[in-house]
C-alpha positions in Angstrom: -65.8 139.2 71.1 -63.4 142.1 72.4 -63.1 145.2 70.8 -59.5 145.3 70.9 -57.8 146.2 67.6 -53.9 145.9 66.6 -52.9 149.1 66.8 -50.0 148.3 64.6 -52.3 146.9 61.1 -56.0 147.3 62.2 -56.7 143.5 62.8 -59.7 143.2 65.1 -58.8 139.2 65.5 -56.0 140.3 68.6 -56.3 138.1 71.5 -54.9 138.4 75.1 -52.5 136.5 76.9 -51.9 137.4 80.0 -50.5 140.5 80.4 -50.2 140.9 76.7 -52.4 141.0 73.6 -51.5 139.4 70.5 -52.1 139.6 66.9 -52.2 136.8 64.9 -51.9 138.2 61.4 -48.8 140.5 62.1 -47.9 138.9 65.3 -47.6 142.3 66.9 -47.4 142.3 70.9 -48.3 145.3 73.2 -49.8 146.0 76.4 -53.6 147.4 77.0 -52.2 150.8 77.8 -50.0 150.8 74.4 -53.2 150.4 72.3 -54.8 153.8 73.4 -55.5 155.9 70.3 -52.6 157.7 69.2 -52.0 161.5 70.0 -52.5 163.8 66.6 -48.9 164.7 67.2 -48.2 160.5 66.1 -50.3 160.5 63.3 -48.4 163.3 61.5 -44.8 161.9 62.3 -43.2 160.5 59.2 -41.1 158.2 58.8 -38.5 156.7 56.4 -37.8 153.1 55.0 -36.3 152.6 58.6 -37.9 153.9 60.7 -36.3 157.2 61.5 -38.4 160.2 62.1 -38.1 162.9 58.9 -38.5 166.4 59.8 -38.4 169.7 57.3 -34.9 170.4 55.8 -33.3 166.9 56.1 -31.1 165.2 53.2 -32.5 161.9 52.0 -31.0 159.2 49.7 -33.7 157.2 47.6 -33.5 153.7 48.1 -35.7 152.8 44.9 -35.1 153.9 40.9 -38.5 156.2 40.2 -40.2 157.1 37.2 -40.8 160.3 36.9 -44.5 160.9 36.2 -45.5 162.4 32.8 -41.8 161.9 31.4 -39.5 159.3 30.3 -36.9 160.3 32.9 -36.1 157.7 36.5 -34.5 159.4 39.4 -31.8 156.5 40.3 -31.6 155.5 43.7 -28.8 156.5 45.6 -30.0 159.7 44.6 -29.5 162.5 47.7 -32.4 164.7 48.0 -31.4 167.7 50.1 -34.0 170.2 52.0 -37.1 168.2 52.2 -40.2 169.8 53.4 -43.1 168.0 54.8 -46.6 168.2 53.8 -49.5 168.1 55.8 -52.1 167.2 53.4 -50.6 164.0 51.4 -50.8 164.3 47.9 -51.8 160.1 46.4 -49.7 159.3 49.6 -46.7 161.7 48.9 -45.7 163.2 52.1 -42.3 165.0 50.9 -42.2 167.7 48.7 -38.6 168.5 47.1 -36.6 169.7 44.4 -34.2 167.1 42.4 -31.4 168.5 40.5 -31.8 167.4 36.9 -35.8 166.9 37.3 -37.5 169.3 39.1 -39.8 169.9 41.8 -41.8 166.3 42.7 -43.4 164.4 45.7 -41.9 161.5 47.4 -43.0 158.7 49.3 -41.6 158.3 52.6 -41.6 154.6 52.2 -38.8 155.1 49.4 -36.1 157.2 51.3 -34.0 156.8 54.2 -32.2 159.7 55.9 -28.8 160.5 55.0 
């Protein structure tokens, strides 16, 4: 069995094919040289819904209503978070740390913004 894993979800089922390896539960392709472990500077990047790299001090929009926790209020989506700040150390998964007018200070998930 190779010890190939899909560097895009984990699966340790990838096959090759040629010049390529293939997995069959994501059907992610890449090249041997791809699949190297990824540089500490990649694991920290974060992301939006879309893909775009976030850095400190950009504007998001949510692209999800979310319950505040602890209160009865929702921060609607469409909502435009300015001055984000990244965190290092992921609080449940919350990566952004940011003030909302109307709510507070919170955490966000990267998965539920896109940059404005």
């Amino acid at each position: 069995m190779n010890d190939m894993k899909c560097p895009k979800c984990g699966s340790e089922y990838a096959y090759e094919d040629g010049a390529l390896w293939i997995c069959p539960e994501c059907t992610h392709e890449w090249k041997e040289a791809e699949a190297a472990p990824e540089s500490p500077s990649q694991d920290k990047a974060v992301r939006d819904a879309n893909g775009n790299l976030l850095a400190s001090g950009d504007t998001v929009t949510l692209i999800k209503d979310l319950k505040v926790k602890g209160s009865s209020s929702t921060v609607k989506s469409g909502a435009k978070v300015k001055n984000i700040r990244l965190i290092d150390d992921a609080v449940d998964g919350h990566n952004i740390s940011c003030k909302i007018d109307g709510i507070g200070a919170m955490y966000l998930k990267s998965e539920f913004v896109k940059k404005a």
